[in-house]
VEXDREN-2710 file (C-alpha; in Angstrom, 1 decimal):
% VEXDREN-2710
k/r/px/py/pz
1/UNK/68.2/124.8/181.5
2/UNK/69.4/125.7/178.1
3/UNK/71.7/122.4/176.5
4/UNK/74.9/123.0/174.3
5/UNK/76.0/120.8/171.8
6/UNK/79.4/120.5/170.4
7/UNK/79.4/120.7/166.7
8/UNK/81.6/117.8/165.2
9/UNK/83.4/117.7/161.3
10/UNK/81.6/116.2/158.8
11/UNK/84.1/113.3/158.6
12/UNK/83.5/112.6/162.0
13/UNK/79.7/112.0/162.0
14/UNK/80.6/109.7/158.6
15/UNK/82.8/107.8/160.7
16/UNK/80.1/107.5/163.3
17/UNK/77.2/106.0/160.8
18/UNK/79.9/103.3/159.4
19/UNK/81.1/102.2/162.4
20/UNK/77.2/101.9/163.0
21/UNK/76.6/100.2/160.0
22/UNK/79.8/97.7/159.9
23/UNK/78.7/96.9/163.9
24/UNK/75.6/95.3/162.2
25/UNK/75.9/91.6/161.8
26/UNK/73.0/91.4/159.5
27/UNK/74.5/94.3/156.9
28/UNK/77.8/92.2/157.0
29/UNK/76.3/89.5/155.1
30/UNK/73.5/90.3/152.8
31/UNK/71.9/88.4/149.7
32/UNK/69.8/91.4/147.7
33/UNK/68.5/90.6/144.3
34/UNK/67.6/93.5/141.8
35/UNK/68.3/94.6/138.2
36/UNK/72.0/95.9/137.2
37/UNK/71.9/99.7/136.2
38/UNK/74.5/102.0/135.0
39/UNK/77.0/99.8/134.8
40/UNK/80.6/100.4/134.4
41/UNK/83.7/98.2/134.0
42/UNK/86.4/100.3/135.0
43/UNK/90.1/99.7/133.5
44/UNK/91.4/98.9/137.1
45/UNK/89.3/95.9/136.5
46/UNK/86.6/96.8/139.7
47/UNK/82.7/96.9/138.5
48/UNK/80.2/99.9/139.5
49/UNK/76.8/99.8/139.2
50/UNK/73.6/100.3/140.7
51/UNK/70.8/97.5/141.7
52/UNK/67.4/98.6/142.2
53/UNK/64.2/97.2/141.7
54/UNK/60.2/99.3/141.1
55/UNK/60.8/101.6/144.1
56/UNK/64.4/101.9/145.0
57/UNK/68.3/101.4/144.3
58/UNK/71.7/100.9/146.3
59/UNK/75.2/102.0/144.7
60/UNK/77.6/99.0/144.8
61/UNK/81.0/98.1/143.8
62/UNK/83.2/94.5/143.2
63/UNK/86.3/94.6/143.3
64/UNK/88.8/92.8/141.3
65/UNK/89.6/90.0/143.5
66/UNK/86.4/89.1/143.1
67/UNK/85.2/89.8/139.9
68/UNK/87.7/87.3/138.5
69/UNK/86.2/84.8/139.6
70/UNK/82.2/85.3/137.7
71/UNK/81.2/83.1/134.9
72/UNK/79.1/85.5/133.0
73/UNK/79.6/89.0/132.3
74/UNK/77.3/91.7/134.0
75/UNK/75.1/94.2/131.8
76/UNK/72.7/96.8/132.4
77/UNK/68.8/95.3/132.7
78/UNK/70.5/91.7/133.5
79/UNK/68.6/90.5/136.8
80/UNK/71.1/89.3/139.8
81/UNK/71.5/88.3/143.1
82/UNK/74.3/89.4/144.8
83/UNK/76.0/88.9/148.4
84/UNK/78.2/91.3/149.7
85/UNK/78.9/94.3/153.0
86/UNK/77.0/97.5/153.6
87/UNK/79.2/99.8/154.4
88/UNK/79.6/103.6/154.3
89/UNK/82.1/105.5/152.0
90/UNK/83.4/107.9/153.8
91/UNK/84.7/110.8/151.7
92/UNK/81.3/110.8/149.9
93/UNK/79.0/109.8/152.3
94/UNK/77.1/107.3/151.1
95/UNK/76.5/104.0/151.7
96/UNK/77.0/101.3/149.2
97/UNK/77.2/97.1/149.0
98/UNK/80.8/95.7/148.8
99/UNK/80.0/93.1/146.4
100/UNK/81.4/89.7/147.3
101/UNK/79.5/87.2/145.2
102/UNK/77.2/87.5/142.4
103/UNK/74.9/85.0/140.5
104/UNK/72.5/85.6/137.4
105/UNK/69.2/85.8/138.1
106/UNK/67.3/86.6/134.5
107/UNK/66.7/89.4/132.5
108/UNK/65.3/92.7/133.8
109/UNK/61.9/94.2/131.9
110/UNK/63.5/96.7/130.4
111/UNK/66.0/94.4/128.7
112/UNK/63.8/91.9/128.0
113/UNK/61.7/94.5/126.4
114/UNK/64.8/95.8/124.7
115/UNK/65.8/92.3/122.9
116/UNK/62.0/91.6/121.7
117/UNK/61.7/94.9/119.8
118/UNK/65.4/93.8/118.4
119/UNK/64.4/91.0/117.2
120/UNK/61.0/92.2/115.8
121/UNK/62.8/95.2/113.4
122/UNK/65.3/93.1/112.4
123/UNK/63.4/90.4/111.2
124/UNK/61.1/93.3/109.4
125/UNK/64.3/94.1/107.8
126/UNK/65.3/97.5/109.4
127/UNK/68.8/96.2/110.0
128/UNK/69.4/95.3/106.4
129/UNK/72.9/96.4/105.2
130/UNK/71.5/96.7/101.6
131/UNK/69.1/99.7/102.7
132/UNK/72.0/101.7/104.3
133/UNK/73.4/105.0/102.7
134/UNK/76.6/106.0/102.4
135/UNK/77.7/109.0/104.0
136/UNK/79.1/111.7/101.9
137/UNK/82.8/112.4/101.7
138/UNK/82.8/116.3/102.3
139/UNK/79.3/117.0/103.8
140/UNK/78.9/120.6/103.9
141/UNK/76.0/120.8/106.2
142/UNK/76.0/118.7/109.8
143/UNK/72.6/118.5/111.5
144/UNK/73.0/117.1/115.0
145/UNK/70.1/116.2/116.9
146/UNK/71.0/116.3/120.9
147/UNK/70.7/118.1/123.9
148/UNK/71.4/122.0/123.0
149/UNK/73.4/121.8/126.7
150/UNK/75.9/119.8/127.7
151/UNK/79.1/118.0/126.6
152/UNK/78.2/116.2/123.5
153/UNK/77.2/119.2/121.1
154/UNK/80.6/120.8/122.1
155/UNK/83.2/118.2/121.2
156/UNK/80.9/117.9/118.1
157/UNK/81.4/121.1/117.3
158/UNK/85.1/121.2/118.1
159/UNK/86.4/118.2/116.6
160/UNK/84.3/119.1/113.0
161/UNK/86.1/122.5/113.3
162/UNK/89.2/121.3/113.6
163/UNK/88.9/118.9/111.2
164/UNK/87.3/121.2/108.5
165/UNK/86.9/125.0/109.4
166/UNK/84.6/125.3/106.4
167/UNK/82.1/122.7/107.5
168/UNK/78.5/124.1/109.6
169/UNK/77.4/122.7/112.4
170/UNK/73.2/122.7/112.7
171/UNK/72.2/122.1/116.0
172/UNK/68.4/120.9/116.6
173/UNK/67.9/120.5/119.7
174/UNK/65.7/117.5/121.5
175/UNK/65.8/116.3/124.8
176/UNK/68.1/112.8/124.9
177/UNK/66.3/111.2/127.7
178/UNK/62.8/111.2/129.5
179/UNK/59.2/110.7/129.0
180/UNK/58.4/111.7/125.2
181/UNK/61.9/112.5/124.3
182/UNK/61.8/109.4/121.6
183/UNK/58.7/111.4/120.2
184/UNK/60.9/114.6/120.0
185/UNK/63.9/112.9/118.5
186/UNK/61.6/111.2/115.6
187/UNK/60.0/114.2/114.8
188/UNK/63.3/116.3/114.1
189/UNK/64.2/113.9/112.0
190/UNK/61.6/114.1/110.1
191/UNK/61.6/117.9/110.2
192/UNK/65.1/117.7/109.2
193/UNK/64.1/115.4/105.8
194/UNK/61.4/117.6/104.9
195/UNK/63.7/120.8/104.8
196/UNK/66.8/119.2/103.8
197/UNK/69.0/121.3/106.2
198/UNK/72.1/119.3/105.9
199/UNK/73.9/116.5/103.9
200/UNK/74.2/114.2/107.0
201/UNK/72.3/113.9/110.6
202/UNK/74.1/112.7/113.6
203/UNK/71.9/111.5/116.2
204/UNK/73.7/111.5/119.9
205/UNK/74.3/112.0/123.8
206/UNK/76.5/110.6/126.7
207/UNK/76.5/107.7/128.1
208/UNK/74.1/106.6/130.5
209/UNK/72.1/103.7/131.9
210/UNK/69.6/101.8/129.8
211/UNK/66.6/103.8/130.9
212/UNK/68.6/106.8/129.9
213/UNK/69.4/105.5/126.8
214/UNK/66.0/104.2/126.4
215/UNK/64.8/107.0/123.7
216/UNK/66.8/105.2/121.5
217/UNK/65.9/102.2/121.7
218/UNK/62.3/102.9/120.7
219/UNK/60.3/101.8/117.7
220/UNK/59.6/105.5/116.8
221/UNK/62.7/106.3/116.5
222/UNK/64.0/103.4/114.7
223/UNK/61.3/104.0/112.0
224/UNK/62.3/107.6/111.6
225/UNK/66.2/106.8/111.0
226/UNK/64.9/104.0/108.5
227/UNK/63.0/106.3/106.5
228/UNK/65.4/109.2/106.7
229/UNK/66.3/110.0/103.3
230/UNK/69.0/111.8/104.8
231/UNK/72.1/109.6/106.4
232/UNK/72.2/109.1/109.8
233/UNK/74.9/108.6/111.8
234/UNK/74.4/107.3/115.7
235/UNK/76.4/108.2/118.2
236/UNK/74.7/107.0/121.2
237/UNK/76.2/106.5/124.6
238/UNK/80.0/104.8/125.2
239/UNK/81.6/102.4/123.2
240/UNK/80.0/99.6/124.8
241/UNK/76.7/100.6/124.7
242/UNK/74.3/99.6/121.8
243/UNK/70.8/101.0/121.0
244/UNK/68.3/99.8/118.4
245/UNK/69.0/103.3/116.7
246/UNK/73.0/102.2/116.4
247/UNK/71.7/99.0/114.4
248/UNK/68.9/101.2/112.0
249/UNK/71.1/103.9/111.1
250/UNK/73.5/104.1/107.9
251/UNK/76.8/104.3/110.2
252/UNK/77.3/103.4/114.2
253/UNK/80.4/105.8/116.3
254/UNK/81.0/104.6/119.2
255/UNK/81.1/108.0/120.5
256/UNK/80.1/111.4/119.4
257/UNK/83.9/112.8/118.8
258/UNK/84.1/109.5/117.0
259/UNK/80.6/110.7/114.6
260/UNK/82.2/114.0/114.4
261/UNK/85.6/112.0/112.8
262/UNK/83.7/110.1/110.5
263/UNK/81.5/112.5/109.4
264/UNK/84.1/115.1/108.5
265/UNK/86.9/114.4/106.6
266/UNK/90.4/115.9/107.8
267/UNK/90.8/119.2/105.5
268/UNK/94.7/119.0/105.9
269/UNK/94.8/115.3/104.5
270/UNK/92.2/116.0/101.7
271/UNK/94.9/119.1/100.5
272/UNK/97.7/116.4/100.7
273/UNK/96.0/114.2/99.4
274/UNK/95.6/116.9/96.4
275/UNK/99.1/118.0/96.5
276/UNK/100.1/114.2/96.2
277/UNK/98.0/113.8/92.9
278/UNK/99.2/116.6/91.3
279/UNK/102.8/115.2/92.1
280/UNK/101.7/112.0/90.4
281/UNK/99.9/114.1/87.4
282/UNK/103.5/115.4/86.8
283/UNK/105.8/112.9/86.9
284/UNK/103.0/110.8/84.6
285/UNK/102.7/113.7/82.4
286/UNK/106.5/114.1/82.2
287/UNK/107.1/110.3/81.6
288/UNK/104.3/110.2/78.8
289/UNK/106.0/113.9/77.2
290/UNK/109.8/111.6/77.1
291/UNK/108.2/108.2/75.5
292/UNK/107.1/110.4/72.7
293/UNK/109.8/111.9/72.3
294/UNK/111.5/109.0/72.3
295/UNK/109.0/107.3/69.7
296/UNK/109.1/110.6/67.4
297/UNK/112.9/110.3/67.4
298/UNK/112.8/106.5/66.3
299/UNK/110.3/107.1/64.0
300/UNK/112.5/109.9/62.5
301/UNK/115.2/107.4/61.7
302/UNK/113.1/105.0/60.1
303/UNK/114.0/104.7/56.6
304/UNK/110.2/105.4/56.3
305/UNK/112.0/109.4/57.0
306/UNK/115.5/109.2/55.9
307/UNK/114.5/107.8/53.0
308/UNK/111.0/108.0/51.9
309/UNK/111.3/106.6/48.3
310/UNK/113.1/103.5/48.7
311/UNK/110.3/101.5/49.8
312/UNK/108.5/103.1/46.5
313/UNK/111.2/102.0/44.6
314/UNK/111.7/98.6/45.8
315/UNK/107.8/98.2/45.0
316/UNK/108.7/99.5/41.1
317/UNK/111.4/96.7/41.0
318/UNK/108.6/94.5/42.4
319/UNK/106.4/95.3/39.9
320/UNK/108.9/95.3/36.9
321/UNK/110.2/92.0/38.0
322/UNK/106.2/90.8/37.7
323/UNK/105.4/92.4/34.8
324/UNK/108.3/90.2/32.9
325/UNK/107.0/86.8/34.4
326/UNK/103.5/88.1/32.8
327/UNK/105.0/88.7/29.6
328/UNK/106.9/85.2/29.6
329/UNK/104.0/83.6/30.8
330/UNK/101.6/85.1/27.9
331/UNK/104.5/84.4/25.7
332/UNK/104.6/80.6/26.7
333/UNK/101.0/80.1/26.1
334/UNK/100.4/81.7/22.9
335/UNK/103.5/79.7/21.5
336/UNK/101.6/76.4/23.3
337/UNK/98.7/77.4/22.0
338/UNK/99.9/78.2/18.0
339/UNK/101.6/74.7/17.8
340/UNK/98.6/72.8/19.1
341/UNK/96.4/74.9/16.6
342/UNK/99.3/74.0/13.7
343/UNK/99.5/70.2/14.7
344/UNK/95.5/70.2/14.7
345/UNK/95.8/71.8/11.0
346/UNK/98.6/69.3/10.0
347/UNK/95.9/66.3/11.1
348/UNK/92.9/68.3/9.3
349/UNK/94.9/69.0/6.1
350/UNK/95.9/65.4/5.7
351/UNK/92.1/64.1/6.3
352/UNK/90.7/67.2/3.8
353/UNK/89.1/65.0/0.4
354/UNK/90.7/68.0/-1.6
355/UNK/94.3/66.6/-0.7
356/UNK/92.8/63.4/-2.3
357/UNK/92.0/65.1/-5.6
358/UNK/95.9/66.5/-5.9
359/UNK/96.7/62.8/-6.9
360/UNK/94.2/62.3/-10.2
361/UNK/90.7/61.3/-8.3
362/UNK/87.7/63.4/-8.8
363/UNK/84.6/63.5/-6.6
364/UNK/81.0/62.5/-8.1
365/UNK/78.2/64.8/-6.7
366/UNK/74.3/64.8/-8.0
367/UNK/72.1/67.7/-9.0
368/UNK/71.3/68.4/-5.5
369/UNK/74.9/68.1/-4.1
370/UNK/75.1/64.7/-2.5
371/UNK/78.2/62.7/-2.4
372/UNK/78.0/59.7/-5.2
373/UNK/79.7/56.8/-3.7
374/UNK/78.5/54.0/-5.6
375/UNK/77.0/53.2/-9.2
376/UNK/73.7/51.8/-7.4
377/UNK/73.1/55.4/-6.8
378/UNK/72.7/56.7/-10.3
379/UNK/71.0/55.1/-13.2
380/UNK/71.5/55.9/-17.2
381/UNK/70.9/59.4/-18.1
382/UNK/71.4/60.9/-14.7
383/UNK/73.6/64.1/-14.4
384/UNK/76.2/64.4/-12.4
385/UNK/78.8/66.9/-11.5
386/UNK/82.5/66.0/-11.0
387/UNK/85.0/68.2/-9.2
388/UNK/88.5/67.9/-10.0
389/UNK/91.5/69.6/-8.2
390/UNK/91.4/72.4/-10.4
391/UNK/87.7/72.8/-11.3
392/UNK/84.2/71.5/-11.8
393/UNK/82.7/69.6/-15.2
394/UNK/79.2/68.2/-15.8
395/UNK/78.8/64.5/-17.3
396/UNK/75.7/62.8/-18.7
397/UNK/75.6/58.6/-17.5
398/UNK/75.7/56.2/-20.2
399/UNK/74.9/52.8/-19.4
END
């Protein structure tokens, strides 16, 4: 006897496994423990995220009226235990945990894994703001290391154009995520330094989870943007998510359009901007051209213009009027100077033994000229010359 079943909608049978699964006493109230992954605050204020531990994971959900009331914030790779309702949702069909309750419960491996390698680079000094480039204004070559699918290479690639038509886009594709993807990413960056393909390297994908973000946080890759001689901007995951690459490179974007922003600059302000100097150039220029004209008409009514020998002649005056003081002055002294030499005479004169002679006395002198001023210095027979005012006459001594 052949049996027929009656097919039933696919909303039906959902139906049928939640009202199987809320029936369950024990999957009302359940305390399960596991490490947070993609997590995801949503703007409503209600958390998603996955828990899963080596071998499995369960979607689950809070909602707002209860996250209000946790005392730490929940992370990806943060260990918790959480207490909460198995249910089914039915437009999807899966079945999730209703989060009621949640409590810390350490640090998953992969985040504990992710803070010791932190805090080994930075403490070698990979971090250091010192040893970051700058990126260049108007790059003219963008190298972008991603996945050669998906969304990420697109808005790249949109937002640059728009924002510079003239700028090109080099795409080298590596796989974001995955076994041996870090590998892949550090060796296009090398590759990219050795050739020099573009003036700037922006290394990015989507968000994700930590383990898909993991690549990025690996020591490999870390040392690669270090050493880049090219900058590198990252522009890994959402805004909320930071990777060890985001700290080592020269500039962090929160997202790829954002990498995209900062790495081009907006051609239509740059031509404003252009447009506004040479506005500026002109009206400086014209304000220079009128203050001197200004100072070439002032100067043109100096008297040093209108009348360009009066300032010679008021110097000939000048001189004239000094060249008289000289003459008085030289005048003075030579008349000072003539009756000091006359009154010096005047005293010479009347000491001179000549103006004795005028009044009758002669003056006795020997043979060999020396002044005879008493009869002790001659004896009888001696010569002796005496001069009188108006001559000379030799006389024999008679004693």
């Amino acid at each position: 006897m052949k049996m027929e079943y009656e097919a039933i909608t696919v909303t039906k049978l959902n139906q049928y496994i939640k009202n199987k699964i809320d029936n369950d006493e024990y999957l009302n109230n359940v305390l399960v423990k596991g490490e947070i992954s993609n997590f995801k605050h949503h703007y409503t204020g209600h958390m998603y995220f996955t828990l899963k531990d080596e071998n499995s994971l369960i979607k689950c959900i809070m909602f707002k009226s209860y996250t209000a009331h946790l005392n730490f914030v929940p992370k990806d790779g943060m260990r918790v235990s959480i207490l909460g309702t198995v249910s089914v949702f039915e437009r999807d069909g899966v079945y999730q945990i209703y989060c009621k309750a949640m409590k810390e419960d350490g640090l998953g491996d992969l985040y504990t894994k992710y803070n010791e390698l932190k805090n080994k680079l930075e403490a070698e000094g990979l971090f250091d703001e010192n040893h970051k480039k700058k990126i260049p204004y108007m790059p003219r070559i963008i190298g972008v290391l991603t996945s050669k699918t998906g969304a990420v290479i697109r808005d790249i690639i949109n937002v640059s154009t728009r924002r510079n038509p003239n700028v090109y886009i080099k795409l080298l594709p590596v796989p974001v995520q995955g076994e041996g993807a870090g590998e892949k990413i550090a060796d296009a960056i090398k590759l990219a330094n050795e050739n020099s393909i573009a003036d700037v390297l922006i290394v990015a994908r989507g968000g994700g989870s930590l383990e898909d973000l993991w690549p990025f946080n690996e020591e490999i890759v870390a040392k690669a943007i270090y050493n880049s001689k090219i900058p590198v901007i990252s522009a890994v995951g959402h805004e909320t998510d930071f990777t060890i690459a985001d700290f080592v490179a020269d500039l962090r974007a929160p997202t790829p359009s954002a990498a995209a922003e900062l790495a081009v600059p907006e051609i239509d302000d740059i031509y404003q901007r252009i447009l506004d100097f040479q506005k500026r150039y002109k009206l400086d220029l014209k304000k220079i051209l009128e203050l001197r004209r200004l100072r070439y008409e002032k100067c043109m009514k100096s008297r040093v213009f209108s009348e360009p020998l009066q300032n010679i002649n008021e110097k000939y005056i000048k001189i004239d009027g000094m060249t008289q003081k000289l003459h008085i002055s030289i005048s003075q002294k030579v008349n000072k100077s003539k009756n000091y030499a006359i009154s010096l005479i005047s005293k010479l004169d009347t000491l001179s033994p000549l103006k004795t002679l005028t009044r009758g006395y002669c003056i006795a002198t020997s043979n060999e000229g020396k002044i005879i001023n008493s009869v002790k210095n001659i004896k009888d027979k001696d010569i002796i010359n005496l001069k009188f005012k108006d001559g000379d006459v030799g006389a024999i001594i008679s004693r």
